[in-house]
N, CA, C and O atoms as a MOPAC input file, in Angstrom:
PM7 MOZYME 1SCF
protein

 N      0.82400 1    -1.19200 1     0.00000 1
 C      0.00000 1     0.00000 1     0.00000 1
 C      0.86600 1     1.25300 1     0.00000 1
 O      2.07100 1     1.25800 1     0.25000 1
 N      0.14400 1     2.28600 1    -0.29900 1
 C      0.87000 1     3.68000 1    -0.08300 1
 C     -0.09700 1     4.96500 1     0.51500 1
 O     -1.22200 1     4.97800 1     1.01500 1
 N      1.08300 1     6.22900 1     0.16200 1
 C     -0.17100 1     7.01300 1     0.86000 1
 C     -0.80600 1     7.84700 1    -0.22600 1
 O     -1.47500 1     8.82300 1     0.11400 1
 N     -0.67400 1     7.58600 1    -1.35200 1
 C     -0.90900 1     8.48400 1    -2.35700 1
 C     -2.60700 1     9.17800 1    -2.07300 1
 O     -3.52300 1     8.69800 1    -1.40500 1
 N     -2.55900 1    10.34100 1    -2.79300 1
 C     -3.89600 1    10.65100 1    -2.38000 1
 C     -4.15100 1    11.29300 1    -3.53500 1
 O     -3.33900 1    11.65100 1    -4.38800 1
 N     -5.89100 1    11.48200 1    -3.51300 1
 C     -6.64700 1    11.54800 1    -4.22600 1
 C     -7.61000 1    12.64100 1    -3.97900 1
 O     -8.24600 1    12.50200 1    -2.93300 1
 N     -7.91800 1    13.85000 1    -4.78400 1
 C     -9.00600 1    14.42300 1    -4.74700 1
 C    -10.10300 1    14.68100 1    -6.03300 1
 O     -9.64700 1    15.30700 1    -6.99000 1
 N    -11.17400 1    14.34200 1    -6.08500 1
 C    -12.49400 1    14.14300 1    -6.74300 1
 C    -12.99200 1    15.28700 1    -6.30100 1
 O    -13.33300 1    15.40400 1    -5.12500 1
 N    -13.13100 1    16.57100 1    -7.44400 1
 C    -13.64400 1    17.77300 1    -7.34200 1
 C    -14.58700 1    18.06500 1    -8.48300 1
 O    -14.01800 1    18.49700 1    -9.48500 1
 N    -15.46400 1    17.97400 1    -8.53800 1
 C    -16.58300 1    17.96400 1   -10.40100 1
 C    -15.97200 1    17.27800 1   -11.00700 1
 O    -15.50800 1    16.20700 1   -10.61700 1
 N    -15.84900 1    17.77600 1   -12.11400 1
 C    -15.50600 1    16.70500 1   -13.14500 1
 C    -13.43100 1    16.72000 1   -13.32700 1
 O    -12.83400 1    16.72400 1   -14.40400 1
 N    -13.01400 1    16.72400 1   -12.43100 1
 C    -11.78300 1    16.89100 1   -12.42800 1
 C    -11.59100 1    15.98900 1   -11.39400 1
 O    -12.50100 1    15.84500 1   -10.57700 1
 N     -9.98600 1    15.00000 1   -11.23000 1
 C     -9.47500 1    14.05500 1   -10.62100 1
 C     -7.89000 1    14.60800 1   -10.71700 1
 O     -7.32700 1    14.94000 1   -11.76000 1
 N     -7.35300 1    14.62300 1    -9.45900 1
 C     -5.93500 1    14.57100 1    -8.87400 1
 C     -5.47700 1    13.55200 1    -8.27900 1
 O     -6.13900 1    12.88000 1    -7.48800 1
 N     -3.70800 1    13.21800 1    -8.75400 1
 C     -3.44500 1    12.37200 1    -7.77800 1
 C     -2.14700 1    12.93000 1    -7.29300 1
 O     -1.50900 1    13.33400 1    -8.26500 1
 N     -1.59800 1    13.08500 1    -6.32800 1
 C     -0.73600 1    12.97800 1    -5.30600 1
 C      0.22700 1    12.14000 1    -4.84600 1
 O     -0.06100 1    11.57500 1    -3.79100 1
 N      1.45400 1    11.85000 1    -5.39800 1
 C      2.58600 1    11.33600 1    -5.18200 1
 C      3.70800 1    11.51200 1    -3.89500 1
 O      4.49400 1    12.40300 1    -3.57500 1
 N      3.44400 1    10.53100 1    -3.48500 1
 C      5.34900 1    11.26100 1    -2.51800 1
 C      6.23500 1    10.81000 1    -3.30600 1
 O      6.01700 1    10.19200 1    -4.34800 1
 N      7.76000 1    11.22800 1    -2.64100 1
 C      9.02300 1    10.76000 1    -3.59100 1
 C      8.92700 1     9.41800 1    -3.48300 1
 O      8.69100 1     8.95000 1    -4.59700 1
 N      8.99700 1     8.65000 1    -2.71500 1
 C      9.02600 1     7.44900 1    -2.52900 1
 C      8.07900 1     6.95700 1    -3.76600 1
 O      8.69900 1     6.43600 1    -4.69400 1
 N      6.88500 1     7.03600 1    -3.88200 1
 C      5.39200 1     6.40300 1    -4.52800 1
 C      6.03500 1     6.82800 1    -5.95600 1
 O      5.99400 1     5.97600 1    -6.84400 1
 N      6.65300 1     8.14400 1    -6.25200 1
 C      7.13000 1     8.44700 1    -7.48500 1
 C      8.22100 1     7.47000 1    -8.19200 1
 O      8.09400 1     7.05200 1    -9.34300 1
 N      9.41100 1     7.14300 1    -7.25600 1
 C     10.40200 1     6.35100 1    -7.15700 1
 C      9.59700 1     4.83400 1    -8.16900 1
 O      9.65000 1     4.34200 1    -9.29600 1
 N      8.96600 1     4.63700 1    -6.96300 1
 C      8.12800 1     2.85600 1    -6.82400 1
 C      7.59900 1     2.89200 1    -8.66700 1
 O      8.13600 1     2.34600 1    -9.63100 1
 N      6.34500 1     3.77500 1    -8.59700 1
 C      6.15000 1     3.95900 1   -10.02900 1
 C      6.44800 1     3.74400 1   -11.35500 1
 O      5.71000 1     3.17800 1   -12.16100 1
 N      7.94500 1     4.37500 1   -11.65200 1
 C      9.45000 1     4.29600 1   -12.06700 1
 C      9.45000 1     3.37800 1   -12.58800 1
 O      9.19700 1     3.08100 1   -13.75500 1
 N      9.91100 1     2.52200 1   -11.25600 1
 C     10.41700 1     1.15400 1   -11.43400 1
 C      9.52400 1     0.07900 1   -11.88800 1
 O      9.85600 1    -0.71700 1   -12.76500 1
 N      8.30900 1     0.05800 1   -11.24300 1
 C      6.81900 1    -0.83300 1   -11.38600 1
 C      5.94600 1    -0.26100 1   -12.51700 1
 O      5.30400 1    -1.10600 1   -13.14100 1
 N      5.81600 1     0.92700 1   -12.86400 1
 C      4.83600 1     1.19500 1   -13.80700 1
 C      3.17400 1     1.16300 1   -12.67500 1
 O      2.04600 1     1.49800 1   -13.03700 1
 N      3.53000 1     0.73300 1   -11.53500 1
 C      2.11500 1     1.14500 1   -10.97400 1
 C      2.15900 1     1.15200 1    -9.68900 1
 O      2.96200 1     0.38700 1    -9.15400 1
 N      1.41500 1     1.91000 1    -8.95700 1
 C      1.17600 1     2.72500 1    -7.56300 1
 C     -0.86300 1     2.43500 1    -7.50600 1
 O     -1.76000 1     2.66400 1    -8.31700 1
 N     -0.83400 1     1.96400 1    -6.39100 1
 C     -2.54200 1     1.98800 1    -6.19600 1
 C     -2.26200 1     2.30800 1    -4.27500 1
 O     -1.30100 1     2.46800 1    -3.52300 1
 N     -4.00900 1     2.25600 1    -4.16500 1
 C     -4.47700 1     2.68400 1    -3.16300 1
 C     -5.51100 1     2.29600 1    -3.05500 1
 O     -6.12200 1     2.15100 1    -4.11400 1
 N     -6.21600 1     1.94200 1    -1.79300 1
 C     -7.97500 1     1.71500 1    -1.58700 1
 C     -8.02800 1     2.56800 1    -0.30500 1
 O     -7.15900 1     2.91500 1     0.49400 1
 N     -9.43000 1     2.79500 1    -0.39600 1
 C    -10.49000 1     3.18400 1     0.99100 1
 C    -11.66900 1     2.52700 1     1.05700 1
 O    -12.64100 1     2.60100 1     0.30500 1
 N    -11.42000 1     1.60800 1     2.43300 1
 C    -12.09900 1     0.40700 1     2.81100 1
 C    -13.45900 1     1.10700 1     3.56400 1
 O    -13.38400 1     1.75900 1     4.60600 1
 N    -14.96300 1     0.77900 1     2.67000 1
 C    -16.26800 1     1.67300 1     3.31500 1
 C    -16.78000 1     0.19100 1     4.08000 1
 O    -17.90600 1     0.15300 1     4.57700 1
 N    -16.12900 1    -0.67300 1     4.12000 1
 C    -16.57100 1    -1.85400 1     5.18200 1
 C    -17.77500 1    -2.83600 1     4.06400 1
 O    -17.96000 1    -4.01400 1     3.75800 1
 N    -18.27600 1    -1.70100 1     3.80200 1
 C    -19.48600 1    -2.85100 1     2.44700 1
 C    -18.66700 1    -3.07800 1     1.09500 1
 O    -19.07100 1    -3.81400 1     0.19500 1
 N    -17.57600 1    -2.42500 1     1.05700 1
 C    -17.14000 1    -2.39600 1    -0.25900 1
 C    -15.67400 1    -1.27400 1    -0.58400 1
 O    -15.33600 1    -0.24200 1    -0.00300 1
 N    -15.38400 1    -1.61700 1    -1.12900 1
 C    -13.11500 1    -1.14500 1    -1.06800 1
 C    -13.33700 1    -0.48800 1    -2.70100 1
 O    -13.70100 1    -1.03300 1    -3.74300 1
 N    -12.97200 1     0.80900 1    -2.41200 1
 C    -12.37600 1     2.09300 1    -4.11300 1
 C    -11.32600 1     1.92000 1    -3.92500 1
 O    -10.79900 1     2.28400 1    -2.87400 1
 N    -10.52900 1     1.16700 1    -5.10300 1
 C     -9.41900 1     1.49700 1    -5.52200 1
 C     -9.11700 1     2.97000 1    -5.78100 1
 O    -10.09800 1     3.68100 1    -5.99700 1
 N     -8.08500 1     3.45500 1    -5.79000 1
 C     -7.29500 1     4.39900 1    -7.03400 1
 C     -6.33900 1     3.86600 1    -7.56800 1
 O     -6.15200 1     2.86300 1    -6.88100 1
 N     -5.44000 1     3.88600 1    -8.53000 1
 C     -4.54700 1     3.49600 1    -9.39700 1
 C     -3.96600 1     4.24000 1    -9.97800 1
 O     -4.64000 1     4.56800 1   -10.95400 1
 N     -2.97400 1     4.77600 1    -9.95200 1
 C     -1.85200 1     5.28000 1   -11.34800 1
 C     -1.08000 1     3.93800 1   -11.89500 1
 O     -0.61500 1     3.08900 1   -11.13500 1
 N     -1.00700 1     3.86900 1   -13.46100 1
 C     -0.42000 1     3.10500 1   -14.01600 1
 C      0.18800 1     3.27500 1   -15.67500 1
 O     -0.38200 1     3.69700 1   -16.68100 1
 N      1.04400 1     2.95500 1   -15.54700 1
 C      1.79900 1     3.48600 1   -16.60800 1
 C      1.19800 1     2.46200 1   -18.21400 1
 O      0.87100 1     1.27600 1   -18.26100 1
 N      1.24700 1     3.58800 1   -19.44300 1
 C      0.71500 1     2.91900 1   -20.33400 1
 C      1.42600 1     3.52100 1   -21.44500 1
 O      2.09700 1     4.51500 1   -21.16900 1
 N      1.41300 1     3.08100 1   -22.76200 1
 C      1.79600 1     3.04900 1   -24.24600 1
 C      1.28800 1     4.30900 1   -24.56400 1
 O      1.86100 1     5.17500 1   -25.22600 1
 N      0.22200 1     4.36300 1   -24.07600 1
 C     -1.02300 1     5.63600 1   -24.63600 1
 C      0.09600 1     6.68800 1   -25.29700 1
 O      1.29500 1     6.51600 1   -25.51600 1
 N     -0.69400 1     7.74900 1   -25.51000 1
 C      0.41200 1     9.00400 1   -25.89700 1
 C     -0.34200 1    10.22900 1   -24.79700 1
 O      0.42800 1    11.18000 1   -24.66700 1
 N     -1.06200 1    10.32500 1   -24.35800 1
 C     -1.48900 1    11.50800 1   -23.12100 1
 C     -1.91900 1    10.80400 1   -21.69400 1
 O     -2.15400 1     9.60200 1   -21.81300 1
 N     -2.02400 1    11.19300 1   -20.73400 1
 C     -2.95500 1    11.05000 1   -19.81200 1
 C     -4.17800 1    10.50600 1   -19.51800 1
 O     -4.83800 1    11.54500 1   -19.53500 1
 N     -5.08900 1     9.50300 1   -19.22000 1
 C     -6.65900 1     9.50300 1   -19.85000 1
 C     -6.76600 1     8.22700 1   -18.28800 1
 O     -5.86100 1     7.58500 1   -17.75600 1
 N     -7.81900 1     8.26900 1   -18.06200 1
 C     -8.59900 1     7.66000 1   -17.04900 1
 C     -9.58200 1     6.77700 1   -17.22100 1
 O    -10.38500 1     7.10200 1   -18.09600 1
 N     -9.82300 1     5.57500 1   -16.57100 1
 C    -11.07800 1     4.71500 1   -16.35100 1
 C    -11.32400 1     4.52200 1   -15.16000 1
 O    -10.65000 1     4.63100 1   -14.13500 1
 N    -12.88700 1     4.07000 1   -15.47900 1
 C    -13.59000 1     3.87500 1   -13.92200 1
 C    -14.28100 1     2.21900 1   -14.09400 1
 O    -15.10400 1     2.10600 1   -15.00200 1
 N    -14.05300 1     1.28800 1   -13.47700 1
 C    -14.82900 1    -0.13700 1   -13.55600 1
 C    -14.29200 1    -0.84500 1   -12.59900 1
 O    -13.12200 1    -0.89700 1   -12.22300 1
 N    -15.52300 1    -1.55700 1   -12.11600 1
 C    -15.45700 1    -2.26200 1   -11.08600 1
 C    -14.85300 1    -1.57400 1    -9.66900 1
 O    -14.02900 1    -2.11800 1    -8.93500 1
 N    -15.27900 1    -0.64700 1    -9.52400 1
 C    -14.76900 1    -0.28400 1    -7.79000 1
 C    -13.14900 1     0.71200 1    -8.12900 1
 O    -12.41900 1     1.15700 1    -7.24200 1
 N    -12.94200 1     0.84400 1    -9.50400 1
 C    -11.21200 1     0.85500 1    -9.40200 1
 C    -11.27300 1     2.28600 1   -10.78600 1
 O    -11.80400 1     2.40900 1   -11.89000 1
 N    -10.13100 1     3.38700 1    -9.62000 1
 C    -10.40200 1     4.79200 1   -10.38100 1
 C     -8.70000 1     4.13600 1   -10.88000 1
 O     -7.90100 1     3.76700 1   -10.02000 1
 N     -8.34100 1     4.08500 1   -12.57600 1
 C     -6.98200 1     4.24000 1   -12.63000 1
 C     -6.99300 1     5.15400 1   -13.73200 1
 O     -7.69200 1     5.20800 1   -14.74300 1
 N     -6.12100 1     5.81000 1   -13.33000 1
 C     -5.52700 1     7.40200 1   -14.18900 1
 C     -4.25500 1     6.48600 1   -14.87900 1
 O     -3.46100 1     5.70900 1   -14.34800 1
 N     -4.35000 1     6.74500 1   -15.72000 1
 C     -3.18500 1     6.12600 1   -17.05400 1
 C     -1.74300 1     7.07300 1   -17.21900 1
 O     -2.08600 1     8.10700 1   -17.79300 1
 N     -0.20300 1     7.10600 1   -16.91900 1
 C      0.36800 1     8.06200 1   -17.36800 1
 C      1.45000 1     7.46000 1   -18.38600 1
 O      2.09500 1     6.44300 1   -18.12900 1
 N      1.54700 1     8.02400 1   -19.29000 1
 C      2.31900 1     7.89300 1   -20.59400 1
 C      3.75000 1     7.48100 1   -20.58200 1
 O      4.68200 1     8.26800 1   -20.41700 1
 N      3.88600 1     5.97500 1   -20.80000 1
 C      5.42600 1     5.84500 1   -20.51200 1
 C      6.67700 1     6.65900 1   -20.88200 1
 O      7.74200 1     6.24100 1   -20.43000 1
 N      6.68900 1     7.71600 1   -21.61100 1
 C      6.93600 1     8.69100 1   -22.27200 1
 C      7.36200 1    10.15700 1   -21.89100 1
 O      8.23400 1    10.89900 1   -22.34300 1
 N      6.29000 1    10.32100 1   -20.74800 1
 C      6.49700 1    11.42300 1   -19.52600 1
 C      7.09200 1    10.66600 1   -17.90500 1
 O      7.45400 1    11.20200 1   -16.85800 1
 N      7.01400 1     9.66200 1   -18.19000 1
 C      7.56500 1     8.88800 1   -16.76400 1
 C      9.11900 1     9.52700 1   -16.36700 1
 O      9.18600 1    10.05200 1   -15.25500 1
 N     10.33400 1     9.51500 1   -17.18100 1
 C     11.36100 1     9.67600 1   -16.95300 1
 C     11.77600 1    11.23900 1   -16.70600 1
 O     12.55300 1    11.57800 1   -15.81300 1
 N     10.92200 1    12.47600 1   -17.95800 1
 C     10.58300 1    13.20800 1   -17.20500 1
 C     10.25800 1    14.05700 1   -15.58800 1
 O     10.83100 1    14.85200 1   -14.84400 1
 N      9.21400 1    13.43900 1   -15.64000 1
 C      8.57700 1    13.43600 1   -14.05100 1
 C      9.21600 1    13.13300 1   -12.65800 1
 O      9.10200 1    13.73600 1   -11.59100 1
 N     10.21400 1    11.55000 1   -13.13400 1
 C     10.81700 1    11.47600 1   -12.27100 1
 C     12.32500 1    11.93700 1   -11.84400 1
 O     12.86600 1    11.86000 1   -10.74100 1
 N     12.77500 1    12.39400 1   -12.96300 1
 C     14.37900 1    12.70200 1   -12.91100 1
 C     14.50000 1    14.69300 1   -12.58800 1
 O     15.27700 1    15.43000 1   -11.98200 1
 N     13.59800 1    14.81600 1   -13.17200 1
 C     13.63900 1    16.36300 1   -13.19500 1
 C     13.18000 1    17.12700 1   -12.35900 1
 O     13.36200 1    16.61100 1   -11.25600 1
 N     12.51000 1    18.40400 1   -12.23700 1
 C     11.70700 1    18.82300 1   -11.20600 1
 C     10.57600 1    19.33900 1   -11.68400 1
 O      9.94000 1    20.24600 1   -11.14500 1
 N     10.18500 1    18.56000 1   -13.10400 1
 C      8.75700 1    18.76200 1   -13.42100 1
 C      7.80400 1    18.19700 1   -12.19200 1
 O      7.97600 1    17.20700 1   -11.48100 1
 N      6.67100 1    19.23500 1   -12.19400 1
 C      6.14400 1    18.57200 1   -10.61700 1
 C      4.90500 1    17.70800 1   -11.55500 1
 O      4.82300 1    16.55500 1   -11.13000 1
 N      4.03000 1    17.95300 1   -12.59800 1
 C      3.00100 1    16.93300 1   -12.98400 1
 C      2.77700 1    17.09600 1   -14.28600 1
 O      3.31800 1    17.86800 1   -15.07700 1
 N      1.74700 1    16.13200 1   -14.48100 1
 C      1.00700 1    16.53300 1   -15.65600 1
 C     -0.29500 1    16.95900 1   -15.65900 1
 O     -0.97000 1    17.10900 1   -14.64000 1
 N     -0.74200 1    17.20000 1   -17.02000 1
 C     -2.43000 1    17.67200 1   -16.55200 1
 C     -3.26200 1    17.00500 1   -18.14000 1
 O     -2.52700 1    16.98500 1   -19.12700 1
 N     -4.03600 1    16.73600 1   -18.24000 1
 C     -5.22200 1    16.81800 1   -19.73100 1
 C     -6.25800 1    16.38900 1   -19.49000 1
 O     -6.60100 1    15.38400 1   -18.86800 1
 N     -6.90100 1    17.29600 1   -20.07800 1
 C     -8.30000 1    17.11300 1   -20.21300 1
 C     -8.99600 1    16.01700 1   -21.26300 1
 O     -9.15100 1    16.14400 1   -22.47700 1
 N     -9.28100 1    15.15700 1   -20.60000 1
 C    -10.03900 1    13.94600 1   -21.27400 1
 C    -11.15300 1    14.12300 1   -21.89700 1
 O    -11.93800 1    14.21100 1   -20.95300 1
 N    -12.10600 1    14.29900 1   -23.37200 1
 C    -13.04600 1    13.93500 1   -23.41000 1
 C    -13.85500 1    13.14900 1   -23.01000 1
 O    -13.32900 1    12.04500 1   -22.87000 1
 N    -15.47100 1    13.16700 1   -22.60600 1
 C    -16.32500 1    12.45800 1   -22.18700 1
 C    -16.97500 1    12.06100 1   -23.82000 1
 O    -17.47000 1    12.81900 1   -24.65300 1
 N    -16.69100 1    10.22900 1   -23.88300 1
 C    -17.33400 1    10.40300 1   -25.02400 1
 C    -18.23200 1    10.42200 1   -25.32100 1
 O    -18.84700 1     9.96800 1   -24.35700 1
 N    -19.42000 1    10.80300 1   -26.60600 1
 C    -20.55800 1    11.50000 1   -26.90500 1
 C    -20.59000 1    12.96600 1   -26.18100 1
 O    -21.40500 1    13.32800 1   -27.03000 1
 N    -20.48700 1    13.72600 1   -25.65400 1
 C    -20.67200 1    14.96700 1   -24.69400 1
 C    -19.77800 1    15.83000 1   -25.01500 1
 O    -18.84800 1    15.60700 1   -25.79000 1
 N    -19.94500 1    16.63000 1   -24.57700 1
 C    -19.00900 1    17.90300 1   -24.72700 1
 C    -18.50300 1    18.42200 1   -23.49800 1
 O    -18.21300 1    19.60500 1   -23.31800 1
 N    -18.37700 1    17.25000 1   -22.42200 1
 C    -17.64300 1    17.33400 1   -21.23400 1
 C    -16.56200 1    17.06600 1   -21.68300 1
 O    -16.35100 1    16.76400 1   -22.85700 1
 N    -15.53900 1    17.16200 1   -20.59100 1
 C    -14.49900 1    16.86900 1   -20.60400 1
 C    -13.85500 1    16.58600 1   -18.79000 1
 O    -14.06600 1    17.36400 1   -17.86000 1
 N    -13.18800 1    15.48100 1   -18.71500 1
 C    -12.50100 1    15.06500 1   -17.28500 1
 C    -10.95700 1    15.49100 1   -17.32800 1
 O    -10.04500 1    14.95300 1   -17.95500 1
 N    -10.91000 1    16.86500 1   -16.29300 1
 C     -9.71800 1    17.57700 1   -15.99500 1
 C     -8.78100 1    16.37200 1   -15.16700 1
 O     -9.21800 1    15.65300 1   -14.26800 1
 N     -7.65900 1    16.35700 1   -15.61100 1
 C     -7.02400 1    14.99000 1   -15.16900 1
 C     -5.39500 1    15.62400 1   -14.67400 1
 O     -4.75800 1    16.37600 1   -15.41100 1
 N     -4.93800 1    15.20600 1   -13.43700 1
 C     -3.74300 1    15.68900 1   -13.18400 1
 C     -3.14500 1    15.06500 1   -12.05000 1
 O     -3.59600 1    14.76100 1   -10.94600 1
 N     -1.83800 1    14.92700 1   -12.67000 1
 C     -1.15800 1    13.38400 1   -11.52500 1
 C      0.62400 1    14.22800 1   -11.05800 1
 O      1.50200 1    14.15800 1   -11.91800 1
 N      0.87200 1    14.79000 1    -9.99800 1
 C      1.90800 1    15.40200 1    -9.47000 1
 C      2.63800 1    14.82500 1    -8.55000 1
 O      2.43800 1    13.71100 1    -8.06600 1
 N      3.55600 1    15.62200 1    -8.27400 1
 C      4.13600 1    15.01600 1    -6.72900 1
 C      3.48000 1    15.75600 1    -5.80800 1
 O      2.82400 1    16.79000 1    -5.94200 1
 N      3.73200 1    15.10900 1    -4.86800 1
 C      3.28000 1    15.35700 1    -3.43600 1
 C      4.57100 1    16.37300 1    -2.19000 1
 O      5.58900 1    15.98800 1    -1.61500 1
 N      3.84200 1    17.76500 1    -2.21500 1
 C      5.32300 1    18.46900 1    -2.04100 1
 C      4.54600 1    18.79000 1    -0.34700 1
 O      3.34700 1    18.74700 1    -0.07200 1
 N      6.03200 1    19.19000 1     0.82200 1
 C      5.33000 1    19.44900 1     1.96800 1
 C      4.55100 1    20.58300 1     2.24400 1
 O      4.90700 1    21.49500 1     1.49800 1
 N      3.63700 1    20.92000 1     2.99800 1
 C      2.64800 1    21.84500 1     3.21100 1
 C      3.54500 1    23.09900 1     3.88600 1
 O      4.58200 1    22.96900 1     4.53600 1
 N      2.84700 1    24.35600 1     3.54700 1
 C      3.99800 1    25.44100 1     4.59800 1
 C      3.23300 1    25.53500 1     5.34500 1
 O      3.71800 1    26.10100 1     6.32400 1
 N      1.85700 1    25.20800 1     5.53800 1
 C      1.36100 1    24.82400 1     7.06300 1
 C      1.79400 1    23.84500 1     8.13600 1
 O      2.38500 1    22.78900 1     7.91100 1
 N      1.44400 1    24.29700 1     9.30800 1
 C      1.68900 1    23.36600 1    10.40300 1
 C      0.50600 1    22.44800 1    10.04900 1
 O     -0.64600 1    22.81800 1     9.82200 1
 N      1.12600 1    20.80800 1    10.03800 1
 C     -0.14400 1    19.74400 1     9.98400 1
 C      0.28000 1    18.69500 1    10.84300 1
 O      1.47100 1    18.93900 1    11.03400 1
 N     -0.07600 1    17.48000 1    11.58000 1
 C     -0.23600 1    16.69800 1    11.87800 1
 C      0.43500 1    15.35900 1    10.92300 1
 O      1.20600 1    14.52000 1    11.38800 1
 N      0.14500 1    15.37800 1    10.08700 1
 C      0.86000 1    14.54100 1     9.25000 1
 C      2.53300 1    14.19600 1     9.02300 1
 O      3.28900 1    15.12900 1     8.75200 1
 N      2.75300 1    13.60900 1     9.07700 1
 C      4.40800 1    12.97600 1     8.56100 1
 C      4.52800 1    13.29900 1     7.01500 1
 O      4.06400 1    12.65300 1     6.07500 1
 N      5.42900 1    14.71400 1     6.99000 1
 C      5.69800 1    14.38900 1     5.56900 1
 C      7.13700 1    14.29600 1     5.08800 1
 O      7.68500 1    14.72500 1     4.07200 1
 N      7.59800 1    13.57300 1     6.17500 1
 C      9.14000 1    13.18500 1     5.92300 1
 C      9.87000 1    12.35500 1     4.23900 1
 O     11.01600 1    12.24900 1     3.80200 1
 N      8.50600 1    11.92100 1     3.72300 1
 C      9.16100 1    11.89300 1     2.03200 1
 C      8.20500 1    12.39500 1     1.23400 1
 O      7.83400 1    11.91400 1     0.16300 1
 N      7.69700 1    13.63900 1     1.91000 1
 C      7.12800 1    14.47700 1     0.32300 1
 C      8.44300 1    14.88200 1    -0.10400 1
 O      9.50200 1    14.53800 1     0.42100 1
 N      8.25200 1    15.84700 1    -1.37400 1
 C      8.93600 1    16.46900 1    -1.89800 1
 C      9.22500 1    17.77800 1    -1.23600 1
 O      8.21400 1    18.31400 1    -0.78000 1
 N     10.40800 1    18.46600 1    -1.05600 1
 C     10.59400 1    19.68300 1    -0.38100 1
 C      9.32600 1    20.51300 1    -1.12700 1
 O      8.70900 1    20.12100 1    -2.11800 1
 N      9.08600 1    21.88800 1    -0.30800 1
 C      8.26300 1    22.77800 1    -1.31200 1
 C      9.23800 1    23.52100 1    -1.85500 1
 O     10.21500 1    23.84100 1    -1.17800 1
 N      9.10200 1    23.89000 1    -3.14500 1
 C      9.98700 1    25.02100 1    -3.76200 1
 C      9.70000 1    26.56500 1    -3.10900 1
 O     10.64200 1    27.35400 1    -3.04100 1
 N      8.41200 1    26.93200 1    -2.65600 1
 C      8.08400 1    28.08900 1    -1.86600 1
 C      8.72300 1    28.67200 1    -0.90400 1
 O      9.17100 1    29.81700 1    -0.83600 1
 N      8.74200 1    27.64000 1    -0.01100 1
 C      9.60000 1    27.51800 1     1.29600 1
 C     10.99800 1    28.12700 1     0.98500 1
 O     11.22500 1    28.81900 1     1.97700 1
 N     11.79400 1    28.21300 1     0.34800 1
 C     12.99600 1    28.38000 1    -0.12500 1
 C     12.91900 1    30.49000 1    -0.29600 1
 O     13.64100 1    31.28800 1     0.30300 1
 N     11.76200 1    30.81700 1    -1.33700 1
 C     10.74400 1    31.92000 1    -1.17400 1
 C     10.75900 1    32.55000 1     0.13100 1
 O     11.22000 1    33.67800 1     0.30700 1
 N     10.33800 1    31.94700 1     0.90200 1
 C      9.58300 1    32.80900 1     2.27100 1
 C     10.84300 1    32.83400 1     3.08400 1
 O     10.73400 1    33.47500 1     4.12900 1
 N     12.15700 1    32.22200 1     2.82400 1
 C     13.18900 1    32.45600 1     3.70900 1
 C     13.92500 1    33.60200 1     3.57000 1
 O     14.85200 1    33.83700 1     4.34500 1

């Protein structure tokens, strides 16, 4: 398991990397996650694919966001922090805002351990 996280805002989906989960990725081509509602377990998933952009499915209990083997080495070697695209909904003239980053530390005081996010670049800023 990991701690990657996830936010579901309208029609837009984020995912949230630490260095570590970024690392793992890399190497595996895939990073998941569940949240156990006791009647029934949501995956999330990042997983690496052939594709040529970004693009997402939803089936069976399991959200996986697709990222382009292509931008992988990118992402991880550099200090690009993510990607982003907007997916068509097909038939519709929606579209699913899609974006998969690292996970950098908060300049708030939190409760949380974020001993392997990514430094913030801000922080560096406010000194």
């Amino acid at each position: 398991m990991s701690n990657m996280k996830i936010r579901i805002k309208g029609n837009s989906l984020r995912y949230r990397l630490t260095r570590p989960e970024v690392e793992r990725f890399a190497e595996t081509g895939l990073v998941e996650e569940r949240v156990n509602f006791g009647s029934g377990v949501l995956w999330y998933v990042l997983c690496r694919t052939d594709a040529g952009e970004l693009s997402a499915t939803f089936a069976d209990n399991r959200i996986t966001l697709y990222l382009p083997v292509g931008l992988v080495k990118e992402w991880v070697y550099t200090d690009k922090v993510g990607f982003e695209h907007r997916m068509p909904l097909n038939g519709t003239e929606d579209s699913l805002y899609l974006l998969v980053e690292k996970d950098y530390t908060c300049l708030d005081n939190v409760a949380e351990d974020q001993s392997d996010h990514y430094p913030n670049p801000l922080l560096k800023k406010m000194l």
